[in-house]
PAVO-230414 format. One record per residue (C-alpha): z, x, y; residue in one letter. Coordinates in steps of 0.1 Angstrom, whole numbers, plus 5000, padded with zeros to 4 digits. Layout:
% PAVO-230414
ZXYa...
//
This chain:
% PAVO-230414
591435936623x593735866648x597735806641x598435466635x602035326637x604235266607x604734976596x607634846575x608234656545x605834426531x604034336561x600534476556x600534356519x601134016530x598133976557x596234176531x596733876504x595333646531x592733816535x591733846495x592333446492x589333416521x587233656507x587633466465x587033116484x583633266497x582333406462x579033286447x579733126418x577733356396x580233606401x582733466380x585733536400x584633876418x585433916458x582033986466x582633856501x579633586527x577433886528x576934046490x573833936470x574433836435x571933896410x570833556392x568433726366x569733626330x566533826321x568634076301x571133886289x569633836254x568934206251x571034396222x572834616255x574334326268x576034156238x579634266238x579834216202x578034516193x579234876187x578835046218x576735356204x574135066192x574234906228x573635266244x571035356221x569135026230x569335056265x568535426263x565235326248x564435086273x564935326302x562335486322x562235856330x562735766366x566135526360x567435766339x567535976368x569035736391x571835686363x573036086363x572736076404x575435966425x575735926464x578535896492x578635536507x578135676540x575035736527x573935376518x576635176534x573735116566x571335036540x573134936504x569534826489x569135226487x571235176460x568734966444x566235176455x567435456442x568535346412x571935536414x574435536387x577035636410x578735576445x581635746458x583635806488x584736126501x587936206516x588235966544x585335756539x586735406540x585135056550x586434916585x589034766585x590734986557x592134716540x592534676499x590334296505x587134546523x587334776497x586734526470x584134396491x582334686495x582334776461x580834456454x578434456483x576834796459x577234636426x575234346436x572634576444x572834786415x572734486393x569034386412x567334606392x565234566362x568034636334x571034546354x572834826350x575934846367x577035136390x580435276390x582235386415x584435716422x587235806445x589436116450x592935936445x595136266437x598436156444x598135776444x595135566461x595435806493x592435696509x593835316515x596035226539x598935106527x598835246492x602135366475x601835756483x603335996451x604336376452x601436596451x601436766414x603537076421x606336806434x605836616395x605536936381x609037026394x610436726375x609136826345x609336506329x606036386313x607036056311x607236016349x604036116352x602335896327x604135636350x602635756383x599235776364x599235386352x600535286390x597735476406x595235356381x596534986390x596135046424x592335196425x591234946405x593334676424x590634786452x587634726428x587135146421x587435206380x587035606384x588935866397x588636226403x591836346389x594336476377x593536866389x594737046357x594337356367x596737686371x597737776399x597938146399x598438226434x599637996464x597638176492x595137916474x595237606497x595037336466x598037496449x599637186453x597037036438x598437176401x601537136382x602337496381x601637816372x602537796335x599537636314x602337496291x604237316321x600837206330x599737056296x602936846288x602036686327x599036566314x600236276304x599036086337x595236076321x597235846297x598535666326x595235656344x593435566312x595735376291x596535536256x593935316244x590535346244x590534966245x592934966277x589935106301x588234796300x591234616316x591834526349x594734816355x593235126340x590435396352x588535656338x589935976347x588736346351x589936646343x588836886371x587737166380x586537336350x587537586349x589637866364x589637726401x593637796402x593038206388x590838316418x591338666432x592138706466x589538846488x591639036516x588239176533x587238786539x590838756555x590439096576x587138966587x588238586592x591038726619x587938836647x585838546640x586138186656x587137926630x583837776623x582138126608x585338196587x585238186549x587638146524x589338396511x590238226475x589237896473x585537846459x585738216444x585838426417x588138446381x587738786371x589238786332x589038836299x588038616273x591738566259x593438546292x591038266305x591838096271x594838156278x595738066310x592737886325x591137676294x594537576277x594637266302x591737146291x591737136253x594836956257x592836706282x590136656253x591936666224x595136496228x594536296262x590836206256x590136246292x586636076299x584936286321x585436616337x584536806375x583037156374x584537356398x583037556429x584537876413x583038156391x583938356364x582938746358x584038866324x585439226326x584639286291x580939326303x582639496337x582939306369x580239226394x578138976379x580038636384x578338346367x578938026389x581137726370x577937446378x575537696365x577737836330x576037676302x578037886282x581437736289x580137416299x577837296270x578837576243x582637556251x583537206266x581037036248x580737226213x583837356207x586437156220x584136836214x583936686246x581836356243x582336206277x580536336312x580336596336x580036486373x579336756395x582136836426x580836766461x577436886464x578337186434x575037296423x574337366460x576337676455x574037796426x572538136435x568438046439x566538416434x563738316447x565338146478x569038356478x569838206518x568837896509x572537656512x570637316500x568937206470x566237406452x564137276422x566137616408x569237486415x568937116401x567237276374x570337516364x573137276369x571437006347x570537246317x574037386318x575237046307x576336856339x575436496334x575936306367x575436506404x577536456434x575036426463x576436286487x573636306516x570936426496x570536176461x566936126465x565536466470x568036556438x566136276419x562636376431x563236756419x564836636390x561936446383x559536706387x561736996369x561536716336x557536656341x557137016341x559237086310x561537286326x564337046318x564036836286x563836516278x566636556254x568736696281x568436376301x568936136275x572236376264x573336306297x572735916302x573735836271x577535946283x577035846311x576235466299x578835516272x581735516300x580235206316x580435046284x583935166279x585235026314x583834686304x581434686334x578434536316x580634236311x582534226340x580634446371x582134266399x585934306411x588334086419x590734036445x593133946427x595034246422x595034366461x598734306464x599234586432x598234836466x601834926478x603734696460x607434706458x607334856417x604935136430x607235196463x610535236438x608135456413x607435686441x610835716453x612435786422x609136056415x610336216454x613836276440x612836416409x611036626425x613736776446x614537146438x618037266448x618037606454x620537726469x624737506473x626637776484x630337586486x628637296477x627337126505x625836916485x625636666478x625936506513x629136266522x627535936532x629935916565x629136266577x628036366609x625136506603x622636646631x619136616618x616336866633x612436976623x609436866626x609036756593x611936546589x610236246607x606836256602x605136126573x601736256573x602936556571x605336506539x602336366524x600036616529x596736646527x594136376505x596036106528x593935856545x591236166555x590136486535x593136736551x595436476558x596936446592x600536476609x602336156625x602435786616x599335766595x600435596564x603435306558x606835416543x609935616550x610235956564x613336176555x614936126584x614135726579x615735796545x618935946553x619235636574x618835446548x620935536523x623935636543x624335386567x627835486576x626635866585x626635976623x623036046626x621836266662x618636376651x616336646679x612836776658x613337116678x616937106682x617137076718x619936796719x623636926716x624736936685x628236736695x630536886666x628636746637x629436826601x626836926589x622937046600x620036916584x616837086589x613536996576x610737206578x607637306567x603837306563x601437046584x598436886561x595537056547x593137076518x590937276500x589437586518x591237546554x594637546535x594137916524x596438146536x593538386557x591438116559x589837896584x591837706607x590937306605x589037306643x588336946631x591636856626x594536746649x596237036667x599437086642x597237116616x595237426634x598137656627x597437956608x598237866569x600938136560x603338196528x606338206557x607737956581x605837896613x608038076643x609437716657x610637626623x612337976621x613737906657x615037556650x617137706616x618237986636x619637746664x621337486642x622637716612x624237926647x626237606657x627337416627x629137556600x627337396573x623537416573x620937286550x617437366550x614637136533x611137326527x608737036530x605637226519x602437286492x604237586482x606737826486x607937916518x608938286527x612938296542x614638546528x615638706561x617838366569x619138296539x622538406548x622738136573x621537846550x624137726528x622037496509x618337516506x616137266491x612037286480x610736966486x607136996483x605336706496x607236386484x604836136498x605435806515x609035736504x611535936521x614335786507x613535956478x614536286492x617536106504x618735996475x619636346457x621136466492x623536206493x624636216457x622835856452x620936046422x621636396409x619136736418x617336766385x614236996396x613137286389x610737506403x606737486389x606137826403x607838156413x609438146447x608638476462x611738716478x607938846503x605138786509x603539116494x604938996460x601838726460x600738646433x603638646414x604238436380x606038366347x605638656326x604638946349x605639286343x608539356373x608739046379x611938966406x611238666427x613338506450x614238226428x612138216391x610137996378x612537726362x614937796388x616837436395x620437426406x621637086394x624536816407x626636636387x628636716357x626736876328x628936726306x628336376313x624536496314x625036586275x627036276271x624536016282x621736206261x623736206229x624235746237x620235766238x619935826206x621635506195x624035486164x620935486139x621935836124x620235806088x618436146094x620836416073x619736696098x620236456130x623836356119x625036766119x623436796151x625536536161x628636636147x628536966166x627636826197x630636596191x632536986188x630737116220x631936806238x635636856227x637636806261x639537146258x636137286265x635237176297x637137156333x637536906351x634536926375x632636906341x631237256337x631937456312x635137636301x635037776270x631837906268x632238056234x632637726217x630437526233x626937746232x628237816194x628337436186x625437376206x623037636191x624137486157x623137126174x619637276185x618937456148x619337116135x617336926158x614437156149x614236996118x615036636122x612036406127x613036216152x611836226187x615236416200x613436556235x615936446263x618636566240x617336916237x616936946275x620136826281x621737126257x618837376275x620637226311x624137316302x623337696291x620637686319x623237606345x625637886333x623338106340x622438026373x626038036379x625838406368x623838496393x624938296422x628438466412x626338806408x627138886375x624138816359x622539126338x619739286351x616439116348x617638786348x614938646368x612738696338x615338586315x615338226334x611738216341x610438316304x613338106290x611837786307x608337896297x609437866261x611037516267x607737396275x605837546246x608737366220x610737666215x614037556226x616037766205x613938126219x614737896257x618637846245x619238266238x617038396269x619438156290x622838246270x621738616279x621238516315x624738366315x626338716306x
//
């Protein structure tokens, strides 16, 4: 779509509210408060009501088992197939026709004008359809919202999940969870595809940003945003703030191997007839290692998080216990998918299908065939998936479904499996009771408490890695001479899944760029900005530039991959692991004529620059903060400390790719964990130890106390708050930590502030060179423990690092 100007403050919300009270005063009155809009049709057939299904009283296994029984072969179907509006949106009595279960909308796919008031409308406009048919059953609706409710204008925008994984704070992101779920369902939506829990391995893949990290411990304890999407309740998804959330893409989509001959082969070939080199391919592994690494996510998603559905993914896996070269496709693996998903781990809610996924299937008798093959729908639904994404094709998948069941080539009992989960989630989101949505919520989409959310989730997210003689944090009078492409342009520090598929550069979406941030936040600064640092540089203080990647998604954000023809012109840039040759010239020219130069990396993933970082005196990763800017801002001028810390390795080349926690040789740039940190680690430990209150009855909690009352002795610690005696204060603290092991009360942010204070000793060590040998692993293995619970094994890999 094309760039749209940003607009400021509340403006958009407030014609938006209008809007909503026109649409409610329009409503039929037998929707019971839903913003159906003039045009919907709203069922008036009680027929049902008396049924056992529709009485809210009853245990929802009964209610599934008696609308199961009612159900012909044919709406059973409809129920496990789901289409893209663009599909029906010319003709929504298809829906009705078709019986489907499902609508969704694909990246992009928005009603005109993209307003939260339309959306509810047009949710509506297919529920009222779906409800003309003989049971009533309601449809639900899906919608990619990865990093908040991308696909609306005007929705509060978060960090994509490597920028929350960098905060490593759980609670954050149980926070962003419940704001996003507020927001989708503000719009009438109560489904979302997300979070991705998957690993990312390698970030020539172009949805690594998509995942927390590369550890499958950081990436469980992040999970808690299907508690914010879902509610921790199972009671919580019928309200009008939660959504049912999916756990996607089982699994191993993140563990792909590279496929450099696709890459050779892509470099001759015009953008259109290239394929992607990692994305979509194969996870070639053992047995423990894909436990390991690529299923951990999801037993924690089932067991502890209860997620309610989960996406397949497009990838395969080939087991090299039975040697490689026979790779089973994810939508086609009855093995992992009903025996492991299913069986063991005990899965009882859905599968929907990713974007047409059983497509993909391999047909023998039809191998060049790219569509649908009775083979194919036969496959996907017999390995256990219960709902098919089919976006342009939902009736020929029901008519071969159809025929595959009269045949006996897919069982009854497979079906029913199937709708009886499906229906099971209806019930759970309360849509038999209330199917329409209500406008009454629209001004949840980029409210105020979202916008300050999201800001304080962009500064978390901020990883400092390098302050060589402190230049930061920022003085807010400086004079500062601000240059980059990225440093005012918003669609591209949101990336891509922003109001289309791949995203876009330029004003797309409402908010704050960086450069609106700094601004912001230090009104007093001198401010000459120049994106390619043409302007002269007039004796500023200090140099600010902000790099980076343009947006992109899955497939044309590999690194060898496709180039987005489709997409605007910055985006058509070759995807690379180093900075584009204009970003390299703008550092060059600005670290060359100011004596203090910082560098911000606004990207999906590390960014090679190892050859300048002798001229960059502070360096910054700051992912892709989303639609508040002043976020950013806020650690660079002091306003809030640098907490971050690096969700994946940052590679010293490009060769070193893949590179992660635990490898053998394994000498990154900056480790995994890697965070340098502002502010005085004392008064870090400090505020920790007041959290805990003065309720000290725990025996084991009091000792821990009384040495951390030792470590923070004021003989200890100079003056800038770091540490000077380090002999006392890791003893006392180690004594602290043995003790918190065994108290029973929730002393989290404790440990991690004890972890920070040996952590940044370390990295002191090695920014004064005179850290041991191998510290990269120390750091890296030392945060991998943290995550697992094993801060004492974290505390002595650190103190080791520290020398």
């Amino acid at each position: 779509m094309r760039s749209r100007s940003r607009v400021r403050g509340h403006r958009v919300r407030t014609a938006l509210i209008g809007v909503g009270a026109l649409v409610t005063s329009l409503l039929p009155a037998q929707a019971a408060g839903a913003a159906t809009g003039p045009t919907a049709t709203v069922t008036t057939d009680r027929s049902v009501h008396g049924l056992p299904y529709m009485d809210a009283r009853l245990p929802i296994e009964r209610r599934v088992a008696d609308l199961l029984g009612r159900m012909t072969l044919t709406e059973k179907i409809g129920q496990m197939t789901q289409a893209e509006r663009a599909a029906v949106d010319a003709d929504p009595t298809l829906v009705a026709q078709w019986q489907l279960g499902s609508v969704l909308s694909g990246g992009g796919s928005t009603p005109t004008p993209n307003t939260p008031a339309a959306w509810v409308e047009m949710v509506n406009k297919y529920q009222a359809q779906a409800l003309s048919t003989r049971l009533q059953i309601p449809m639900i609706y899906g919608i990619d919202a990865v990093h908040g409710h991308g696909n609306v204008l005007g929705a509060t925008i978060f960090p994509h999940n490597v920028g929350l994984g960098a905060t490593r704070d759980p609670a954050l992101a149980e926070k962003v969870g419940a704001a996003t779920a507020a927001e989708v369902r503000a719009t009438g939506i109560p489904w979302d595809f997300a979070p991705c829990v998957c690993v990312s391995r390698d970030e020539r893949w172009g949805r690594s940003y998509e995942s927390f990290g590369e550890d499958p411990a950081l990436v469980g304890r992040m999970e808690t945003v299907i508690d914010g999407l879902q509610g921790r309740s199972p009671r919580r998804l019928a309200s009008d703030d939660h959504v049912l959330a999916t756990a996607k893409h089982f699994a191993g989509d993140g563990d792909t191997q590279y496929d450099t001959t696709v890459a050779e082969a892509n470099k001759t070939k015009p953008w259109y007839d290239q394929k992607y080199p990692i994305d979509q391919g194969i996870t070639a592994t053992n047995r423990q290692d894909f436990n390991r690494i690529d299923l951990a996510s999801y037993v924690t998603a089932v067991k502890r998080h209860n997620v309610g559905s989960v996406m397949p993914s497009f990838s395969s896996v080939d087991w090299t216990e039975d040697g490689v070269g026979n790779p089973i496709k994810m939508h086609a693996d009855k093995d992992l998918i009903t025996g492991t998903l299913k069986g063991q781990l005990g899965f009882d809610g859905f599968l929907i299908s990713d974007w047409e996924g059983i497509h993909q299937i391999p047909d023998p008798a039809d191998p060049t065939n790219g569509g649908l093959t009775a083979y194919k729908v036969r496959a996907g639904v017999n390995a256990g998936t219960d709902m098919f994404m089919e976006p342009n094709t939902a009736k020929q998948f029901e008519d071969l479904l159809l025929a595959e069941v009269t045949a006996g080539r897919v069982s009854r009992a497979r079906i029913d499996d199937a709708v009886a989960r499906i229906l099971t989630a209806k019930f759970k989101l309360g849509l038999f009771e209330h199917p329409y949505a209500s406008a009454d919520n629209i001004d949840q989409v980029g409210s105020a408490q979202h916008r300050a959310l999201a800001r304080t989730a962009a500064a978390e997210s901020q990883v400092l890695l390098k302050n060589s003689g402190k230049v930061l944090p920022l003085r807010k009078n400086a004079k500062l001479y601000v240059a980059g492409r990225n440093a005012d342009d918003i669609g591209n520090q949101a990336g891509g899944w922003t109001i289309t598929w791949q995203g876009q550069s330029g004003d797309i979406i409402p908010g704050s760029t960086i450069l609106d941030g700094i601004k912001q936040v230090a009104p007093g600064a001198q401010v000459t900005y120049s994106a390619d640092a043409s302007a002269p540089t007039n004796g500023a203080d200090v140099g600010v530039v902000v790099v980076g990647e343009t947006p992109y998604a899955e497939g044309y954000g590999d690194v060898g991959g496709p180039e987005c023809g489709f997409c605007a012109t910055p985006q058509q840039e070759e995807k690379s692991l180093s900075l584009q040759a204009s970003d390299k010239a703008t550092i060059d020219k600005v670290c060359a004529a100011i004596s203090k130069c910082l560098v911000l990396v606004v990207s999906g993933r590390p960014q090679v620059l190892t050859d300048q970082l002798g001229e960059i005196d502070g360096l910054v990763a700051s992912w892709l903060p989303g639609s508040e800017g002043t976020g950013v801002a806020d650690v660079l001028f002091g306003k809030r400390p640098f907490t971050g810390r690096l969700p994946v390795s940052w590679p010293a080349a490009e060769s070193q790719v893949p590179i992660n926690v635990g490898d053998a040789n394994y000498r990154p740039l900056y480790p995994y964990g890697w965070g340098l940190r502002t502010g005085s680690a004392r008064d870090r430990l400090r505020a920790a130890l007041r959290g805990l209150g003065d309720d000290h009855r725990d025996r084991d909690l009091r000792a821990a106390v009384e040495h951390l009352d030792a470590a923070l002795t004021g003989r200890n610690w100079n003056p800038d708050g770091s540490v000077r005696d380090a002999g006392r204060v890791h003893g006392a603290l180690s004594a602290a930590l043995a003790s918190l092991g065994r108290s029973h009360r929730d002393t989290g942010a404790l440990v991690d502030a004890i972890l920070a204070v040996v952590r940044d000793r370390a990295q002191a060590a090695v920014v004064a060179g005179t850290a041991p040998q191998g510290w990269q692993s120390l750091i890296a293995d030392a945060d991998q423990a943290a995550q697992t619970g094993d801060a004492a094994k974290a505390f002595t890999l650190l103190r080791r690092a520290a020398g």
